[in-house]
Structure formats: C-alpha cells, structure tokens
C-alpha positions in Angstrom: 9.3 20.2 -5.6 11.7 19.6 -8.2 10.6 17.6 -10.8 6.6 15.8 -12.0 6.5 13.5 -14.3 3.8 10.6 -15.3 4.8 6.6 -15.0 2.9 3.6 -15.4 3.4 1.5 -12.5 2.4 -2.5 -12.1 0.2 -3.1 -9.0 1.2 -7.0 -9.1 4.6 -6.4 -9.1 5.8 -2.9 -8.0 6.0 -2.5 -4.4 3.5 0.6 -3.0 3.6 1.6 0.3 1.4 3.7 2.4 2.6 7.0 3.5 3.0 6.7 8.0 0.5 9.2 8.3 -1.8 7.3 6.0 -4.8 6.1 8.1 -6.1 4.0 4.9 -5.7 0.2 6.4 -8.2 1.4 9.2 -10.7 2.5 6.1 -12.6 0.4 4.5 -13.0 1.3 1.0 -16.7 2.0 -0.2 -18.4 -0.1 -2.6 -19.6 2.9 -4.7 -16.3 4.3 -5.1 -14.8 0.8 -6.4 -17.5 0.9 -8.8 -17.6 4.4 -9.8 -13.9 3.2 -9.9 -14.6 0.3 -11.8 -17.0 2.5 -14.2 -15.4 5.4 -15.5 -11.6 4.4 -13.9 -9.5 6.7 -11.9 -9.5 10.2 -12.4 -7.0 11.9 -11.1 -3.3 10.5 -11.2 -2.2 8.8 -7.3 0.5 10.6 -6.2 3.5 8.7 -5.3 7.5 9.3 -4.5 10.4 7.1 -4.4 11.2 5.7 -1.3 14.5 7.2 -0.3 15.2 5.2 2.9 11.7 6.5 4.5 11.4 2.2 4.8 14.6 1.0 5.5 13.4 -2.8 4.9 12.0 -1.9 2.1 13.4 -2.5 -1.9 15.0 0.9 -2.9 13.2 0.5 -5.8 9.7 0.9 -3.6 7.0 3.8 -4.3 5.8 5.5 -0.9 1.9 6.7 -2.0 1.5 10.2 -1.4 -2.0 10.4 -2.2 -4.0 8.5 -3.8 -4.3 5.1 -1.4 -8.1 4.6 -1.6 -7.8 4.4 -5.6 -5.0 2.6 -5.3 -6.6 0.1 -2.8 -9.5 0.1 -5.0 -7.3 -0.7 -8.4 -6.3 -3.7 -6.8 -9.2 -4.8 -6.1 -10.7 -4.5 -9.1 -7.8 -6.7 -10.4 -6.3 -3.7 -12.8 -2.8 -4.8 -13.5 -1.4 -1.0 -14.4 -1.8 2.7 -13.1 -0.8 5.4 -14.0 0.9 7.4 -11.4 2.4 11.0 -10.9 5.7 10.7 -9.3 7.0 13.4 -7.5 10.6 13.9 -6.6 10.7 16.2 -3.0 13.9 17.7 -2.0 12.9 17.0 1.6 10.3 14.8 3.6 9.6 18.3 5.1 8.3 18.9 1.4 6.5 15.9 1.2 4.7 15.8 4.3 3.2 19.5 3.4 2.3 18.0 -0.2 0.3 15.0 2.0 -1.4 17.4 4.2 -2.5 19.7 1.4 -3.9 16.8 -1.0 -6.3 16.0 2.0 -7.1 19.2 3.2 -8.1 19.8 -0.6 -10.3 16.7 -1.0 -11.9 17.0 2.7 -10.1 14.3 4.2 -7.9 14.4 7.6 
C-alpha cells in the first residue's frame, strides 16, 4: 500500500459503494450495534479506496468501502451527515482484495 491518510467524507452526498465481495446488503444490521453506534460513535476508521474504474458506471469521484460497511450502514441510519474515513490508495486490486480478506479474518467475519 502506498499511501493512508484520514478524510471526512459526507454520507448524504458522497457516493460509497460496497466492495463485490461485500455480502452486507444480505445482512441486516443489529439494533445493538446501531446503538452502541449511536452511543459512543464509531470506533475504528471505515476503510475505503477510490474507485479507479472497479464501477465503470460509477462517478470517478466514488469511494469503494473496503471495510467498514456495517458502520457505514449504520451511520446512515442514524442520520450522521459526516465520517471519518481512512482512505487507502492500493497499487493493485490484488492489494486490495488481500487488505478485504484480512480486515474480516481479523474481526471474525467471512
């Protein structure tokens, strides 16, 4: 990975899009994490990238969400207007993908 840095980014306006190997639309998110959520706010930083032609239809401009979707999710609906995000820039989806599977494997998830 080249290069980390921190970035506030709107969730009304900026467009966030779930990572293909993301299975979070088929989750539903539980109502104790929204309000631990709600409560004592996000912890730890979503992870997100710039899109980089990963969605061709997509704005260039567009974040892809590396990890972090469930508190993402959650921000929204909890009507929070910014986040703080760490964006990471990959030199490859290769890079990106292994960054994906190690965030999960870390928290327990698939």
């Amino acid at each position: 990975m080249n290069k980390r840095e921190f970035i506030e980014v709107n969730l009304q306006t900026d467009c966030l899009l779930n990572h293909p190997l993301s299975l979070i639309d088929d989750e539903k998110i539980d109502m104790d994490f929204i309000i631990s959520v709600k409560a004592v706010g996000i912890i730890q930083h979503p992870v997100i990238t710039r899109n980089n032609g990963q969605y061709p239809n997509a704005p260039d401009d567009a974040f892809v969400i590396v990890s972090g979707h469930r508190r993402i999710k959650a921000a929204r609906k909890l009507n929070m207007k910014t986040l703080i995000c760490e964006l990471n820039h990959y030199s490859s989806e290769k890079e990106m993908i292994a960054d994906y599977h190690t965030f999960n494997m870390q928290r327990g998830g698939r």
